[in-house]
KENU-131119 format. One record per residue (C-alpha): residue in one letter; residue number from 1; x, y, z. Coordinates in nm, 3 decimals. Layout:
+------+-----+---------+---------+---------+
: type : seq :       x :       y :       z :
+------+-----+---------+---------+---------+
:    A : NUM :       X :       Y :       Z :
...
+------+-----+---------+---------+---------+
This chain:
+------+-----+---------+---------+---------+
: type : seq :       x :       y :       z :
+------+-----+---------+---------+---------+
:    X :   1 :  -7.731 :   2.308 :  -6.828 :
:    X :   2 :  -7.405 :   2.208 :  -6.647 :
:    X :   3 :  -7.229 :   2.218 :  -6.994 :
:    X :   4 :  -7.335 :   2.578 :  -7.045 :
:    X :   5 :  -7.182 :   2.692 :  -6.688 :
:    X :   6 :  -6.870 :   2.462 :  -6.741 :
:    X :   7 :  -6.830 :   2.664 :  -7.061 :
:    X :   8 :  -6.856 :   3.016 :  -6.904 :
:    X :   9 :  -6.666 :   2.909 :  -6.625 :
:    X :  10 :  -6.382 :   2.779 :  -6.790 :
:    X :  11 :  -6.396 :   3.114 :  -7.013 :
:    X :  12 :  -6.363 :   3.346 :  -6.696 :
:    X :  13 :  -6.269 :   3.182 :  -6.415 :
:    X :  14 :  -6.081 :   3.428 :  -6.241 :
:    X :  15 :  -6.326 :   3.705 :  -6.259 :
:    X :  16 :  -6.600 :   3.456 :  -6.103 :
:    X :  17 :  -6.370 :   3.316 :  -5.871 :
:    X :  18 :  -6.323 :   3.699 :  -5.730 :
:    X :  19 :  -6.734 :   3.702 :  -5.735 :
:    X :  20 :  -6.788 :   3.384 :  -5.528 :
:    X :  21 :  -6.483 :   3.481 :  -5.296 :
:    X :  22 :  -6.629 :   3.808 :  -5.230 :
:    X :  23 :  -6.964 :   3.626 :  -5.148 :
:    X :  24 :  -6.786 :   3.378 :  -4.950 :
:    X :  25 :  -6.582 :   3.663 :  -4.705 :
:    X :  26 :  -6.912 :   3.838 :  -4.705 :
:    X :  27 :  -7.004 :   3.593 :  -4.417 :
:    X :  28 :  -6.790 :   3.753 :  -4.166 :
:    X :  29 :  -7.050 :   4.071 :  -4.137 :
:    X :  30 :  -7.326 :   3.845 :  -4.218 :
:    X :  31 :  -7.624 :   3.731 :  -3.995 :
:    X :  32 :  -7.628 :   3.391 :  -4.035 :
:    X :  33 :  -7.289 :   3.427 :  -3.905 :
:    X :  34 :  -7.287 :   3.647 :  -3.626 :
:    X :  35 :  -7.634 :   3.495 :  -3.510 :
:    X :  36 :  -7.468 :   3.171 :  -3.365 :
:    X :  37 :  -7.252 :   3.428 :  -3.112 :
:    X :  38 :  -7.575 :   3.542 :  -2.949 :
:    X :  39 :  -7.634 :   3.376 :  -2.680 :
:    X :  40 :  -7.292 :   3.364 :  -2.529 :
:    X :  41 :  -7.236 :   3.791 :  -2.673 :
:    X :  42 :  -7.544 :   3.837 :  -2.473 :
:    X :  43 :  -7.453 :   3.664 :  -2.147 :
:    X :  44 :  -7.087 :   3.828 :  -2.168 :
:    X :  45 :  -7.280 :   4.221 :  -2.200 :
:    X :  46 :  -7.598 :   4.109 :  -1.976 :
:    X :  47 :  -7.842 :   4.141 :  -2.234 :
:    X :  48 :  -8.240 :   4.005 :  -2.324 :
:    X :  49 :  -8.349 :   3.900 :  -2.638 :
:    X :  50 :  -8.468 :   4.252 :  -2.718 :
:    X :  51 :  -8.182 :   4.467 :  -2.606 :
:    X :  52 :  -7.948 :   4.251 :  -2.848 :
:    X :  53 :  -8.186 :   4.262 :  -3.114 :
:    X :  54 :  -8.193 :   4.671 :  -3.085 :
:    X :  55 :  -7.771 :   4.642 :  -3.042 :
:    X :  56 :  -7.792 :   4.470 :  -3.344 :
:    X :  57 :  -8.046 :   4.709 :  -3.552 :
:    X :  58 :  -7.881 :   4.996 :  -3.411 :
:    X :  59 :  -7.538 :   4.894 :  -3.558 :
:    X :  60 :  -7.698 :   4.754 :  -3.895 :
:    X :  61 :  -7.926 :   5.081 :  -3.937 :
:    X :  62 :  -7.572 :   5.290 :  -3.953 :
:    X :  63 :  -7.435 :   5.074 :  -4.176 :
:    X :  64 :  -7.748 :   5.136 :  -4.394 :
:    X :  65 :  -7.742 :   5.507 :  -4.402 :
:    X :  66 :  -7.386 :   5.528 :  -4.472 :
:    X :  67 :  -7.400 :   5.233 :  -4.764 :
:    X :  68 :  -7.580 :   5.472 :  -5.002 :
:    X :  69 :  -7.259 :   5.682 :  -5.002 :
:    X :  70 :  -6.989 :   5.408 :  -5.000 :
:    X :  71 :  -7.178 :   5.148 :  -5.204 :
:    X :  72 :  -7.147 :   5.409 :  -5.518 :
:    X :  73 :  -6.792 :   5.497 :  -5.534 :
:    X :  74 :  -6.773 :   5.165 :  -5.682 :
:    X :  75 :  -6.901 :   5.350 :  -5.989 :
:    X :  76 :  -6.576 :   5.567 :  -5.963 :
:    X :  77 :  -6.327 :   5.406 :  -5.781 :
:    X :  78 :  -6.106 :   5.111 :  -5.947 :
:    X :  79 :  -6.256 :   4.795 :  -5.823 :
:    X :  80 :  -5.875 :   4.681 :  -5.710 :
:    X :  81 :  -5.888 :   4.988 :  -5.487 :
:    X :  82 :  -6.230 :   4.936 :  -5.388 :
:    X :  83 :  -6.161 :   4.577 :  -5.320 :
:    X :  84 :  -5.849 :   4.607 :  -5.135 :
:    X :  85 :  -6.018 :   4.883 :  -4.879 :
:    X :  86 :  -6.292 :   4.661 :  -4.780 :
:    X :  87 :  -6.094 :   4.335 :  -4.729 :
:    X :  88 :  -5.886 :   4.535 :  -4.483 :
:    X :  89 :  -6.203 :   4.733 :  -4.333 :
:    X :  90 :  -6.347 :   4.397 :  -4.289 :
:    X :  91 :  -6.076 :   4.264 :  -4.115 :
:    X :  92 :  -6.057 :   4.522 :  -3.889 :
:    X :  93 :  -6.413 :   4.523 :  -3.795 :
:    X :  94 :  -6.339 :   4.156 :  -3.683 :
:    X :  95 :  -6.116 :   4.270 :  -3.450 :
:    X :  96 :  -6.284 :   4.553 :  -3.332 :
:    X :  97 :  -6.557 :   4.271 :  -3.249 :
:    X :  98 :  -6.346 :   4.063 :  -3.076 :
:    X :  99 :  -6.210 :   4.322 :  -2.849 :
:    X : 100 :  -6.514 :   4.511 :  -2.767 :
:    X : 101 :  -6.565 :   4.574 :  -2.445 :
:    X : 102 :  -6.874 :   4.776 :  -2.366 :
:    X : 103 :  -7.206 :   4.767 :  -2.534 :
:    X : 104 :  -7.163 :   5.128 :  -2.699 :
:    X : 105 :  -6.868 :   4.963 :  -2.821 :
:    X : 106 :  -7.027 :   4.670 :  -2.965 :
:    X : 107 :  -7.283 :   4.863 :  -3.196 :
:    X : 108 :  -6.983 :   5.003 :  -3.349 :
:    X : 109 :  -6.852 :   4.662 :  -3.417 :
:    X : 110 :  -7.174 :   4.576 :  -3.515 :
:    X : 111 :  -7.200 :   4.857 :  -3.751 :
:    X : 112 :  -6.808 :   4.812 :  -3.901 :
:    X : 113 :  -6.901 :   4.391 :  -3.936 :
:    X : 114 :  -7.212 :   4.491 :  -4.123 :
:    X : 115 :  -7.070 :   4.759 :  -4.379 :
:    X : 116 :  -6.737 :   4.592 :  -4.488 :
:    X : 117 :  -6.901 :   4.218 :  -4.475 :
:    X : 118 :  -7.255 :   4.203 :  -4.575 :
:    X : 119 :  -7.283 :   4.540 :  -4.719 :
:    X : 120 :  -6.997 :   4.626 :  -4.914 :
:    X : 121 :  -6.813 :   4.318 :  -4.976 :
:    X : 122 :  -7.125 :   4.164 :  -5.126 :
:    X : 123 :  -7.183 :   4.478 :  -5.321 :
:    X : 124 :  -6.827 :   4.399 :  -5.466 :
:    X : 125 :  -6.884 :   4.107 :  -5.582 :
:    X : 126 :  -7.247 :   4.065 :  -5.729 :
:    X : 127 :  -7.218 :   4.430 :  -5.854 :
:    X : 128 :  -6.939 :   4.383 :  -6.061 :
:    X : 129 :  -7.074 :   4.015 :  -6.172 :
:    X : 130 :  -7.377 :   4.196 :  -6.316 :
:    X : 131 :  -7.228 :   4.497 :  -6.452 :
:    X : 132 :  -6.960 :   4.354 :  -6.665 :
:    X : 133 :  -7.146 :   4.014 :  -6.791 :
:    X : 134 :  -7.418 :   4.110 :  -6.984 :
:    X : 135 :  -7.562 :   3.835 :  -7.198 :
:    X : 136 :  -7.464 :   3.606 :  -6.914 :
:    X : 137 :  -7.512 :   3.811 :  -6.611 :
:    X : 138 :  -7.753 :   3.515 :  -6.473 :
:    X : 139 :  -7.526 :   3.264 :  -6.478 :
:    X : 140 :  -7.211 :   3.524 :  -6.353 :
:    X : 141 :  -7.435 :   3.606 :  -6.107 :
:    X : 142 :  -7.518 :   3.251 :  -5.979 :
:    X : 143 :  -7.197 :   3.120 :  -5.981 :
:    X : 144 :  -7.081 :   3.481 :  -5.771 :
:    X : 145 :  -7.395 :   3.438 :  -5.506 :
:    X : 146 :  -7.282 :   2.996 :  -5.466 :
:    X : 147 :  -7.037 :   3.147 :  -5.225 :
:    X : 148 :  -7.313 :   3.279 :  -4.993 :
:    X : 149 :  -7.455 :   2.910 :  -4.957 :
:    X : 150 :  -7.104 :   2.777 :  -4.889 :
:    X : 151 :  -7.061 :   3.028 :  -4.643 :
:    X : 152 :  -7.413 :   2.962 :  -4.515 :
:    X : 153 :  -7.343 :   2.551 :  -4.510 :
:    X : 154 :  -7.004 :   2.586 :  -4.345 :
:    X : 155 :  -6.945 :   2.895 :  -4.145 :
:    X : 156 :  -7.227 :   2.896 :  -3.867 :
:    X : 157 :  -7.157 :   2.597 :  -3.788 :
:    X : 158 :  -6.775 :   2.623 :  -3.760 :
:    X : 159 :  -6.842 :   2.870 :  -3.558 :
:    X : 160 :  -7.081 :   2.726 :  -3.282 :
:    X : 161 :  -6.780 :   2.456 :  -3.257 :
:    X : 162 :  -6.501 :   2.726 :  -3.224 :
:    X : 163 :  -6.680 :   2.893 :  -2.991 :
:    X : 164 :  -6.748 :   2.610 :  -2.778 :
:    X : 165 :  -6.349 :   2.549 :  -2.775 :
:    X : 166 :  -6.200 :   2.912 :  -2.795 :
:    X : 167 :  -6.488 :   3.089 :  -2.712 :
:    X : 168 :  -6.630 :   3.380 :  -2.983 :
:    X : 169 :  -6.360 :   3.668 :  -2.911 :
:    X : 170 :  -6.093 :   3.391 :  -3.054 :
:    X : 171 :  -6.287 :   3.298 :  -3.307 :
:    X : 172 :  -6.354 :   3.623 :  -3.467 :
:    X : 173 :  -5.997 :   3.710 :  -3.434 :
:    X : 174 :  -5.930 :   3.398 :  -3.598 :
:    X : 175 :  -6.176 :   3.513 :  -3.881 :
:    X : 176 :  -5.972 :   3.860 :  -3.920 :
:    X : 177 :  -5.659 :   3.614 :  -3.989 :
:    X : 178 :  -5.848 :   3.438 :  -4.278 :
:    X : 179 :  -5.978 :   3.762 :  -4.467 :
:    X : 180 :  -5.603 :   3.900 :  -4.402 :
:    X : 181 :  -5.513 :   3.622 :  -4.559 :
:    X : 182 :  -5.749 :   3.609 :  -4.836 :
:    X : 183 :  -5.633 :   3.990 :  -4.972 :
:    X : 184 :  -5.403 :   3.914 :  -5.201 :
:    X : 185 :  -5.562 :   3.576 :  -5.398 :
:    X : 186 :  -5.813 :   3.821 :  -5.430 :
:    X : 187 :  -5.665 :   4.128 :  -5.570 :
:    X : 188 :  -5.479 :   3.843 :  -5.792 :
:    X : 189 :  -5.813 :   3.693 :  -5.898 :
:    X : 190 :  -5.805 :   4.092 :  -6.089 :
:    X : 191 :  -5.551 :   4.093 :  -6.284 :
:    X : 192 :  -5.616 :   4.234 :  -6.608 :
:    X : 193 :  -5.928 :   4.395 :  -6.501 :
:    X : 194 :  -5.829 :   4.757 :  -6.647 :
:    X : 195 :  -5.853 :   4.624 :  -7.011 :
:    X : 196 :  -6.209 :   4.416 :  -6.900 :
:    X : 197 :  -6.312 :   4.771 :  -6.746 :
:    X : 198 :  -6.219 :   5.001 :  -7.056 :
:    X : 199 :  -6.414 :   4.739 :  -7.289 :
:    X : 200 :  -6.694 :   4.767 :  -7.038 :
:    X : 201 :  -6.709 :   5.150 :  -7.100 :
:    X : 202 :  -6.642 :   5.159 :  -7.475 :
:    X : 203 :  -6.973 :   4.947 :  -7.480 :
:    X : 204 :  -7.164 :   5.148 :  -7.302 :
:    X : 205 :  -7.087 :   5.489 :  -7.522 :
:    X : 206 :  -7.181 :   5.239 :  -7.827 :
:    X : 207 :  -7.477 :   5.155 :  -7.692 :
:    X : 208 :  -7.566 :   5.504 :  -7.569 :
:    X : 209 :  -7.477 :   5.656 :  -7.910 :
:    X : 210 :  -7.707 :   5.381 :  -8.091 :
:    X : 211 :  -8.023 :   5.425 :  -7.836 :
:    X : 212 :  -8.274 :   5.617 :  -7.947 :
:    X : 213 :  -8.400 :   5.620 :  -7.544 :
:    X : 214 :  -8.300 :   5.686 :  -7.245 :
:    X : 215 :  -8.170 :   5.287 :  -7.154 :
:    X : 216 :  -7.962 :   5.359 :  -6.823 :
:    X : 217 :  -8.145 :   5.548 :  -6.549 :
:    X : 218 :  -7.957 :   5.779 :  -6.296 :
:    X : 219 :  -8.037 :   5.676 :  -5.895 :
:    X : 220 :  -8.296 :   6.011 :  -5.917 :
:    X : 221 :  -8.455 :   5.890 :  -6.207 :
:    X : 222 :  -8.513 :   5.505 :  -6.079 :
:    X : 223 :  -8.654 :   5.715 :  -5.732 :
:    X : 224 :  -8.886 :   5.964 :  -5.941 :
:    X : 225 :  -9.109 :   5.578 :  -6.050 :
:    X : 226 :  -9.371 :   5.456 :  -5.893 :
:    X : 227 :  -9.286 :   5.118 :  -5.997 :
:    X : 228 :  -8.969 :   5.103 :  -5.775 :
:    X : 229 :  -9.211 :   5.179 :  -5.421 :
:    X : 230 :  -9.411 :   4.917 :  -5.528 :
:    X : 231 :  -9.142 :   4.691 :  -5.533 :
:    X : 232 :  -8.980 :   4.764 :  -5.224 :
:    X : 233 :  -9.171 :   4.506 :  -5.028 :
:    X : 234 :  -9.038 :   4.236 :  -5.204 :
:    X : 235 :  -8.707 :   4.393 :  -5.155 :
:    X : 236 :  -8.766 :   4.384 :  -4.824 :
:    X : 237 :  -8.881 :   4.049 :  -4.697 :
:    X : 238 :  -8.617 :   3.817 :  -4.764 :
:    X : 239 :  -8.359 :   4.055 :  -4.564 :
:    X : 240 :  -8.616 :   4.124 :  -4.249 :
:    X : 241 :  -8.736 :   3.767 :  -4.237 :
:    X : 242 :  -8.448 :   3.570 :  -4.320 :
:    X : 243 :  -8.190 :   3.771 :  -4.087 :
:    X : 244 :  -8.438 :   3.745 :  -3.808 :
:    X : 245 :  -8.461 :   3.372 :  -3.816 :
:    X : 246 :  -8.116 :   3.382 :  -3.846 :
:    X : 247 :  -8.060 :   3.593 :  -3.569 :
:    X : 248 :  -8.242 :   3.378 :  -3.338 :
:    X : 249 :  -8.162 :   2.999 :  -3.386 :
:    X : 250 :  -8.217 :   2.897 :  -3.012 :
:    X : 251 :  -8.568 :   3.078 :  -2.996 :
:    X : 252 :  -8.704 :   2.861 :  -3.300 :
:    X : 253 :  -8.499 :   2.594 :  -3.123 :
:    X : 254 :  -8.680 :   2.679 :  -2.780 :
:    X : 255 :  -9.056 :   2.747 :  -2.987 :
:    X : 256 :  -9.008 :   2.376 :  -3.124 :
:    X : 257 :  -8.825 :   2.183 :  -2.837 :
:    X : 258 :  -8.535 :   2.119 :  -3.075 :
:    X : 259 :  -8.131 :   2.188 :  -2.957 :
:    X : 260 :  -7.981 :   2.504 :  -3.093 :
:    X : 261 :  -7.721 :   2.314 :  -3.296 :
:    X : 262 :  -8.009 :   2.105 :  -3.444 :
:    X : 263 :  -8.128 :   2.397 :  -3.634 :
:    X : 264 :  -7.771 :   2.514 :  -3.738 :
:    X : 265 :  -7.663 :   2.215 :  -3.804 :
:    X : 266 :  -7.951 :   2.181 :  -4.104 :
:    X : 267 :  -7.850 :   2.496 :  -4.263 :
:    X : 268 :  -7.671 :   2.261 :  -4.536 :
:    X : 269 :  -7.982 :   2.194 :  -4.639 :
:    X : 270 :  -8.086 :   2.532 :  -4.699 :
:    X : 271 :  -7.763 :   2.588 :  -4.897 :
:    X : 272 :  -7.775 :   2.313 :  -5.075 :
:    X : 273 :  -8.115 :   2.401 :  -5.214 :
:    X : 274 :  -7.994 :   2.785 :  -5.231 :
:    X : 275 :  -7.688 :   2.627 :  -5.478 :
:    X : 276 :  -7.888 :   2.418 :  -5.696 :
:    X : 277 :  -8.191 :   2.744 :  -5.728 :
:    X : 278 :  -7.971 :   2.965 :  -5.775 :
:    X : 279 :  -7.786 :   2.751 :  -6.041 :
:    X : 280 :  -8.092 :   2.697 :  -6.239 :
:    X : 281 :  -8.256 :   3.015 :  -6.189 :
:    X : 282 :  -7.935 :   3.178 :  -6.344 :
:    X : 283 :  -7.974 :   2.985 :  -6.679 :
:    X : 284 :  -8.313 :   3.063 :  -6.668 :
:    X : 285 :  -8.272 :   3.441 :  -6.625 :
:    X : 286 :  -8.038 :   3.424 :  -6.900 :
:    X : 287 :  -8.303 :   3.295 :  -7.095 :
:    X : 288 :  -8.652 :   3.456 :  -7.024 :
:    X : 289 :  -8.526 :   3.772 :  -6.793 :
:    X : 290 :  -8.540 :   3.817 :  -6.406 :
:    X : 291 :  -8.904 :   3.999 :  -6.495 :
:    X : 292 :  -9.008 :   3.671 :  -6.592 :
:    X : 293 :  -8.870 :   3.448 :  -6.361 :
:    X : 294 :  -8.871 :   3.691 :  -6.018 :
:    X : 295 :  -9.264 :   3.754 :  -5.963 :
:    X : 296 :  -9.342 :   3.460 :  -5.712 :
:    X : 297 :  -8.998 :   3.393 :  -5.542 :
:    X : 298 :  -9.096 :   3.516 :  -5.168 :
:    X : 299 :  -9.393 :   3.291 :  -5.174 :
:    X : 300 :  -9.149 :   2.946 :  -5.095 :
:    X : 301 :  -9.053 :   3.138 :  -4.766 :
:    X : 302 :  -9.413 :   3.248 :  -4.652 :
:    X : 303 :  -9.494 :   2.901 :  -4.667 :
:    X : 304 :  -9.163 :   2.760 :  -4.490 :
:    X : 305 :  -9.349 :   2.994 :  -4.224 :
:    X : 306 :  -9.674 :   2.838 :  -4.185 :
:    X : 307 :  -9.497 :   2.514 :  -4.203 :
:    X : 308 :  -9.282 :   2.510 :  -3.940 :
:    X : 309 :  -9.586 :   2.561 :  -3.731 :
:    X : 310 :  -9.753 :   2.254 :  -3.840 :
:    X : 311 :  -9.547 :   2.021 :  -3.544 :
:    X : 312 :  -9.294 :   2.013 :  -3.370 :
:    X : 313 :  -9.137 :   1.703 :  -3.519 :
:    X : 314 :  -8.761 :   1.707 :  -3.552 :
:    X : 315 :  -8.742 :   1.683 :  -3.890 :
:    X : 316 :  -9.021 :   1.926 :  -3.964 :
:    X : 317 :  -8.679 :   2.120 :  -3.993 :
:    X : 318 :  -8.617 :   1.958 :  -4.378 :
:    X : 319 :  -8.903 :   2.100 :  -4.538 :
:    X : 320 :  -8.846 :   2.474 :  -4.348 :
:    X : 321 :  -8.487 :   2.453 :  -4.439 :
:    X : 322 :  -8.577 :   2.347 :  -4.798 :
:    X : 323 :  -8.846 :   2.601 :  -4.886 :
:    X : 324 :  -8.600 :   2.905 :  -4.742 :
:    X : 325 :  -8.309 :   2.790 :  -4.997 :
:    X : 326 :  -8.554 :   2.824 :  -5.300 :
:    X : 327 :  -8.654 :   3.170 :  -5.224 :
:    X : 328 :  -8.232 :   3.272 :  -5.141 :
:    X : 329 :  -8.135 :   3.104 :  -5.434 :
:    X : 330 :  -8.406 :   3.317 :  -5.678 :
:    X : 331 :  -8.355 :   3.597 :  -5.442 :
:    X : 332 :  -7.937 :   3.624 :  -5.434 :
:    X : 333 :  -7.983 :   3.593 :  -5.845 :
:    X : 334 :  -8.327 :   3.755 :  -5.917 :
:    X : 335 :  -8.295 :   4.089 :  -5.787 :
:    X : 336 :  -7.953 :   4.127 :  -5.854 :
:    X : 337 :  -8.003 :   4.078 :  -6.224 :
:    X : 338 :  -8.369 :   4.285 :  -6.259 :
:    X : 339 :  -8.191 :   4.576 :  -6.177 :
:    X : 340 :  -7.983 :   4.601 :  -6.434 :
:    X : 341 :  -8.263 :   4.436 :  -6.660 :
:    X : 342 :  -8.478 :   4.789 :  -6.527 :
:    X : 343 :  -8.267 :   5.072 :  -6.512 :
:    X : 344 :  -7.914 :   4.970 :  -6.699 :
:    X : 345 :  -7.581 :   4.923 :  -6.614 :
:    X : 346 :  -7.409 :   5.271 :  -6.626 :
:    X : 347 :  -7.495 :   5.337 :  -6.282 :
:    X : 348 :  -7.563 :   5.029 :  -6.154 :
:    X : 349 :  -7.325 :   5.080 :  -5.849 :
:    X : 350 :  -7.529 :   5.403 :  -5.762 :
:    X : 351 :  -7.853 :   5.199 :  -5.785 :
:    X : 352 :  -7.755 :   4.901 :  -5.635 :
:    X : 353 :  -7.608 :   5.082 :  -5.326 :
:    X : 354 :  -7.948 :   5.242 :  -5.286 :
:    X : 355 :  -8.130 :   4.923 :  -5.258 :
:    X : 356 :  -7.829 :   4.740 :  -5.071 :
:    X : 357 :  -7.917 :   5.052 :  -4.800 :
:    X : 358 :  -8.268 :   4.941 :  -4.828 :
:    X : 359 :  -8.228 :   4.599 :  -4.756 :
:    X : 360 :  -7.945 :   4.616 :  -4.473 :
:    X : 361 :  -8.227 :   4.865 :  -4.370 :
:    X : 362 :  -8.471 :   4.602 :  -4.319 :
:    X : 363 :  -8.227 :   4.347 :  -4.187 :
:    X : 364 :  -8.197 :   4.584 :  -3.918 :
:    X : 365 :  -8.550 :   4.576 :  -3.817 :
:    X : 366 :  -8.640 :   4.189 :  -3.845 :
:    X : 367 :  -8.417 :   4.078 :  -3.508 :
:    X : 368 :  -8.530 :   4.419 :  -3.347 :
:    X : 369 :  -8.915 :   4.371 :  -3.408 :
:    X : 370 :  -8.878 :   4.060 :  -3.382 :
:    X : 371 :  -8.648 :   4.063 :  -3.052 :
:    X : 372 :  -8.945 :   4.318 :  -2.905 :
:    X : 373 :  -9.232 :   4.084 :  -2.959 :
:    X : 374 :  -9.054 :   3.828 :  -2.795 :
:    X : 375 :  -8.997 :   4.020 :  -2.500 :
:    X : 376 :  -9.351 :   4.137 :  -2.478 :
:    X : 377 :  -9.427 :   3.748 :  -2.457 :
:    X : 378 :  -9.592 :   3.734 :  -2.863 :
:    X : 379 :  -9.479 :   3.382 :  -2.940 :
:    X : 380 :  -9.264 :   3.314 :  -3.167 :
:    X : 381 :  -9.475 :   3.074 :  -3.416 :
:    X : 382 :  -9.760 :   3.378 :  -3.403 :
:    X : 383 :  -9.471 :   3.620 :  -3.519 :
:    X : 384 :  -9.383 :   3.322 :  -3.810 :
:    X : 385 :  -9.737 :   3.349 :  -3.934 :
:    X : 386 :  -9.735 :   3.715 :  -3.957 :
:    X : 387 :  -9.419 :   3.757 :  -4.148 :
:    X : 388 :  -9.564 :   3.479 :  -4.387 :
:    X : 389 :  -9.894 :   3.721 :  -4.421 :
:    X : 390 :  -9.599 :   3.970 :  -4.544 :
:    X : 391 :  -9.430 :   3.758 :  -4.801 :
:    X : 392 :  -9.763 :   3.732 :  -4.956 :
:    X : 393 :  -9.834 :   4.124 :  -4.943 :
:    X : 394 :  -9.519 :   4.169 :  -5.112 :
:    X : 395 :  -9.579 :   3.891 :  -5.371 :
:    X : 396 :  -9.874 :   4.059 :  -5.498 :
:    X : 397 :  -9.711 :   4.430 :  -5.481 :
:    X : 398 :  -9.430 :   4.306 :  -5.689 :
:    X : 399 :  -9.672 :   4.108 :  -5.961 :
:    X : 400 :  -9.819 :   4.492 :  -6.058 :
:    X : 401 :  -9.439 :   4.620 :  -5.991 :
:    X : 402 :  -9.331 :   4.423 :  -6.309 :
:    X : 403 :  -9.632 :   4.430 :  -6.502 :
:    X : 404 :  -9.580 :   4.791 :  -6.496 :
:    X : 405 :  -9.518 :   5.002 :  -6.810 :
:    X : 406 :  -9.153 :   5.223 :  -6.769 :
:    X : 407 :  -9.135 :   5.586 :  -6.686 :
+------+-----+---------+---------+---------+
């Protein structure tokens, strides 16, 4: 297994380098990132659980309406361009966010951290990892998403400590120094991707001219199946549940009588297992297809649900942890891969820009719902066991999804 990656690696390493990089500045706009800053963001602005969460939907539910535009000029804009405009859209967004002042002011930072980090810089980099790999877009695609669980292992964390030093206006302009700094290794981490680009293209028109089908889908034609709306569910769960309990570390702290930095400081383990599923899932999507391997990848997370209302034991942490990495690891891999495996890669920035817009969509309303129910006193285990009720909803949904003949 290791052999085959070491292989790949070694064949492309710059290209994947620019894919795990990407995944890795991604962090800046994303919410296991910014959650850690929300106590002290809400103290500074006055604000409850609920008026934070809304902030923070508000700000993420512009960045999803506006992502269906941006997120497809990859399709049509060099990716050195595309790149370049990001990294320096992201940086500014971090210090918009450390300068804001009023909480108008804040959604738009919200909104600015949200499109240049977790929208399109992750778009960036997975997109291109599974448009130009094809026979080993798994494996491209695993060793592009590893720099989300890096960023998930070392970032929140780093940040709960800077912000206990230099407070979290310092440490997010600190964070616009680093992605400064990271622009040109990454724009070098490129070079020579016009001839990889034209080869991409000349295969395409080969494989076009030799179909006797239609093999890529347009964005209008993947919307005009049924089969897409009955995966959407799927599509949506990880991103609603996942930013929600990332969003609000000290209320699982406070629902289990643990400390705040307890529960960040045992996101490791959820990277760790993210690294090693999404490692293996990679080679094994290469091998049987993400149709194959996707089907039952929410159901780890519906039970890290029930289970972390079984005690409240310390360490019941481990196993809640644990069971969230498997589902990100098949998740960051899985999804990113079946759509390609579905509709093609001709217009895969098109599609995948749709369904980035639906998922930054739903990561808007997990801390808002979630942020409500709190506020009207629902507790926060009882909201746990309803989101778990989702995941396996959305499992089932997505089994007749796949099973599904094509339009």
């Amino acid at each position: 297994m290791l052999v085959d990656y070491w292989r790949f690696a070694r064949a492309n390493p710059r290209f994947l380098g620019f894919g795990f990089l990407l995944a890795f500045l991604s962090s800046a706009g994303q919410t296991y990132f910014i959650g850690v800053f929300g106590t002290e963001i809400q103290a500074d602005f006055d604000l409850d659980t609920g008026s934070w969460g809304r902030i923070y939907m508000f700000g993420t539910l512009a960045s999803a309406l506006i992502i269906n535009w941006s997120g497809s000029l990859i399709d049509r804009v060099d990716l050195r361009l595309f790149t370049g405009l990001i990294l320096l859209g992201l940086a500014g967004a971090c210090l918009l966010m450390a300068s804001v002042s009023t909480p108008m002011l804040l959604i738009v930072a919200i909104f600015m951290l949200r499109q240049f980090g977790q929208g399109l810089t992750s778009h960036a980099g997975i997109t291109s990892m599974a448009r130009y790999f094809d026979n080993n877009r798994g494996k491209a695609i695993a060793l592009a998403a590893i720099g989300y669980s890096f960023g998930e292992a070392l970032l929140p964390v780093a940040g709960l400590y800077l912000s206990q030093f230099w407070g979290w206006r310092h440490t997010f302009y600190l964070v616009a120094i680093a992605v400064l700094l990271a622009l040109l290794p990454v724009l070098w981490l490129l070079k020579g991707h016009a001839l990889r680009h034209a080869a991409h293209t000349e295969a395409l028109d080969r494989r076009a001219s030799e179909a006797a089908g239609r093999s890529d889908y347009t964005r209008r034609q993947m919307l005009a199946e049924p089969r897409f709306y009955y995966m959407l569910p799927a599509m949506i769960a990880p991103s609603m549940i996942g930013t929600a309990l990332f969003f609000f570390p000290a209320e699982i702290a406070r629902a289990r009588d643990w400390s705040s930095l307890w529960v960040t400081g045992n996101y490791w383990l959820y990277s760790m297992v993210s690294v090693t599923v999404t490692i293996y899932s990679g080679l094994l999507i290469d091998r049987f297809s993400a149709r194959r391997v996707l089907p039952f990848f929410l159901l780890p997370l519906g039970l890290a649900l029930v289970v972390i209302n079984l005690s409240s034991h310390e360490y019941l942490v481990w196993p809640f942890m644990l069971l969230q990495g498997i589902t990100s690891g098949l998740y960051f891999t899985g999804l990113s891969a079946l759509w390609a495996e579905l509709y093609g890669a001709r217009h895969l920035g098109a599609i995948k820009s749709l369904t980035n817009a639906v998922m930054v969509f739903s990561s808007a309303l997990g801390p808002a719902a979630v942020g409500t129910l709190l506020e009207w006193q629902v507790s926060f285990l009882a909201i746990t066991l309803l989101l778990a009720g989702f995941c396996v909803l959305a499992t089932l949904m997505l089994i007749h999804a796949l099973r599904m003949p094509s339009s």
